[in-house]
C-alpha positions in Angstrom: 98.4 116.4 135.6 100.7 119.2 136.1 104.0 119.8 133.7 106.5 118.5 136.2 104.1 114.9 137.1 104.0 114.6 133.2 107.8 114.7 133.4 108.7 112.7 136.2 105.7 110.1 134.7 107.8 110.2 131.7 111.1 109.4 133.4 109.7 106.8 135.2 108.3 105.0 132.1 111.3 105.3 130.1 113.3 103.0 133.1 110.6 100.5 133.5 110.6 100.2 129.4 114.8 99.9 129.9 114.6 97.5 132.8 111.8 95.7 131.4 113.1 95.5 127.8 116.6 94.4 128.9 114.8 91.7 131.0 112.7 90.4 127.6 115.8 90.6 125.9 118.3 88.5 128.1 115.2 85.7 127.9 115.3 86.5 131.9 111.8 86.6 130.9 111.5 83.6 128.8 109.1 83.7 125.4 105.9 83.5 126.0 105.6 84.1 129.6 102.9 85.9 131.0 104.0 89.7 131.9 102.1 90.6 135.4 102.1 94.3 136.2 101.1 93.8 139.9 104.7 91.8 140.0 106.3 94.4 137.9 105.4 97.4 139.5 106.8 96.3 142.7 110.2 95.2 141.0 111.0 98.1 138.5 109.5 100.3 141.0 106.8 102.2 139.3 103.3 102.6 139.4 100.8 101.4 137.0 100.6 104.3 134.4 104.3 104.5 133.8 104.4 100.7 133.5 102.0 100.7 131.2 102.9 103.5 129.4 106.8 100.9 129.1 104.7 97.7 127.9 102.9 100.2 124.7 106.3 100.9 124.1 107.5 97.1 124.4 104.6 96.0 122.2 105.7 98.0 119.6 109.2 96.9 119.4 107.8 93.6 119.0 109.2 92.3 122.7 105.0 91.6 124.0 102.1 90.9 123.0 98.6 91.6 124.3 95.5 90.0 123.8 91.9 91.2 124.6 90.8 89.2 127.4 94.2 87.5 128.0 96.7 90.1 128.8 100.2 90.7 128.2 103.3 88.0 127.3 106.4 88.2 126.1 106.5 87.3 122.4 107.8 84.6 120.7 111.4 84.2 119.4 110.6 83.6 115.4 114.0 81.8 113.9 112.4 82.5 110.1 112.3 86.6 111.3 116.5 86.1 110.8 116.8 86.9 106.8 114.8 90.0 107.1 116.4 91.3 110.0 119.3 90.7 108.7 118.6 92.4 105.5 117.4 95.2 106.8 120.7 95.8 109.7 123.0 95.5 106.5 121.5 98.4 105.0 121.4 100.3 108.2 123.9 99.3 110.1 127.3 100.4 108.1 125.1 103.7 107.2 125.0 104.2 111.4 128.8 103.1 111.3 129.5 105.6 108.0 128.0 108.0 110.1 129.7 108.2 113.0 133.0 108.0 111.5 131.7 111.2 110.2 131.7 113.0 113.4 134.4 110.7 115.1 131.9 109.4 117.6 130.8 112.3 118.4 128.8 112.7 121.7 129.6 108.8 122.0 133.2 109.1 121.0 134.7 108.5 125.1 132.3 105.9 125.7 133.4 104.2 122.4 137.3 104.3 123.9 136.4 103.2 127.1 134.2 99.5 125.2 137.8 99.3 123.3 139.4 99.2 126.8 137.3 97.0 127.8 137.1 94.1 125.3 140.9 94.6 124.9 141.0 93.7 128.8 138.6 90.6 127.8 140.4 87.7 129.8 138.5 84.7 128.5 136.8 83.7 132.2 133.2 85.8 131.5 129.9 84.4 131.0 128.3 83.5 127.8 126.0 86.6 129.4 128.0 88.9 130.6 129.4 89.2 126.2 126.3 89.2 125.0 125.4 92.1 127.3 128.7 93.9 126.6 128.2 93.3 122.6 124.5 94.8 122.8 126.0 97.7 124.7 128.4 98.3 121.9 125.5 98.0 119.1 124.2 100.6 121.1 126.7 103.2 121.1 127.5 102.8 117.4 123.7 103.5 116.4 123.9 106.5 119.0 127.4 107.8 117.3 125.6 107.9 114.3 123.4 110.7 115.4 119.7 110.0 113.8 117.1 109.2 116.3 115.0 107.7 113.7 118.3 105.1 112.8 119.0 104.5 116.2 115.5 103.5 116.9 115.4 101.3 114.4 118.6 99.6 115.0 118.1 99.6 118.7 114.5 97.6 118.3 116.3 95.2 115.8 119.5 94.3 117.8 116.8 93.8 120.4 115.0 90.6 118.1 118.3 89.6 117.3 119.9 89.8 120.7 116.6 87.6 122.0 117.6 84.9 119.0 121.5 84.9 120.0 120.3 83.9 123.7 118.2 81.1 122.4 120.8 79.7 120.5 123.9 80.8 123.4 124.9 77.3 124.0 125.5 76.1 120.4 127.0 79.3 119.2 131.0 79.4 119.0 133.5 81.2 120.8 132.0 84.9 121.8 134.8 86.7 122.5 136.2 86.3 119.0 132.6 87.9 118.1 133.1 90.5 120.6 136.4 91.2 119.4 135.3 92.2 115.7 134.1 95.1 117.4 137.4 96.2 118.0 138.8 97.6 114.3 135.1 99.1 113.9 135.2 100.8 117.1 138.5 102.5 116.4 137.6 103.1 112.2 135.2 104.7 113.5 137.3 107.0 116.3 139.7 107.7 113.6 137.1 109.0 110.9 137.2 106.2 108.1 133.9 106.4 107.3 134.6 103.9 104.1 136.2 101.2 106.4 133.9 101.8 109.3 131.1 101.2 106.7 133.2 97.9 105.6 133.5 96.4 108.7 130.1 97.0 110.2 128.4 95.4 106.9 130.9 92.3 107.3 130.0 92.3 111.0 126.4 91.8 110.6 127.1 88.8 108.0 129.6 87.4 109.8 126.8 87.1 112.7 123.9 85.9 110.1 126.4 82.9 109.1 127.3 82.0 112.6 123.0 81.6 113.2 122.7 79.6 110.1 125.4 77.6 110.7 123.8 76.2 113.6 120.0 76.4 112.6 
């Protein structure tokens, strides 16, 4: 394989892992299902090496699993995997926020403005889905802010899990867009360069979230 095939085999993998990983996230492939590659290939558009290439990938962020003789499904959504994750994003997630406060959102700092915009805009008509979607996109952009591609990896893969859990549990949860809308101070500590009260929020944002679960567990 030439250098240029190895890259464009590389792109293509890297946007069947997004499509795909979105997909396992939303539950718009449901827990447990089996994952077919002939069906994927023709949806996401790739051939069979890059697809593969997504579901090793996938598999290691916990979103499938394969078995010899079996094949591939999407894994299971484990309630009792809540504490840990938990633990673990209150650790990371106010150092990512600490961070980049640091650098004022660096790279990140326009999109940050323009998810401000937008959940100020918020006018209390969008789905249960279309939040959850905007709230993972924000999780995103704080974890990139920070600057660490070893932190943003991590945080990424865990919003994923937890992300996967919210969906199971969308109906009984309350009111999203006051959940969204925490965002908003973080977002802007963080614009502004408090790294001590971007660190504050982000920690109380991640229990505030872990109560919510348990409350309805």
């Amino acid at each position: 394989m030439s250098r240029l095939d190895a890259i464009e085999a590389e792109s293509l993998a890297d946007r069947a892992y997004r499509i795909i990983r979105d997909r396992l996230i939303m539950l718009d492939i449901a827990p447990g299902e089996p994952i077919s590659e002939a069906a994927l290939t023709d949806e996401v558009g790739v051939g069979r090496t890059p697809l593969r290439e997504a579901l090793k990938r996938l598999e290691a962020d916990h979103l499938v699993v394969s078995y010899p003789r079996r094949g591939t499904f999407a894994a299971s959504v484990d309630l009792t995997d809540l504490a840990e994750i938990t633990d673990i994003r209150e650790a990371l997630f106010p150092l990512a926020a600490r961070s980049a406060a640091a650098s004022g959102g660096g790279a990140v700092a326009e999109a940050l403005a323009e998810s401000i915009a937008e959940v100020r805009s918020l006018s209390g008509q969008e789905s249960r889905r279309a939040l959850m979607e905007l709230d993972a996109r924000i999780h995103r952009q704080i974890t990139s802010a920070a600057g660490s591609p070893h932190l943003e990896e991590i945080l990424v893969r865990l919003d994923g899990l937890i992300t996967r859990l919210w969906c199971l549990m969308m109906e009984r949860l309350p009111v999203m867009r006051d959940h969204i809308e925490e965002h908003l101070p973080l977002m802007q500590a963080i614009l502004d360069g408090d790294e001590g009260e971007a660190e504050r929020l982000a920690r109380e944002h991640v229990r505030h979230f872990d109560a919510e679960v348990r409350a309805v567990l």
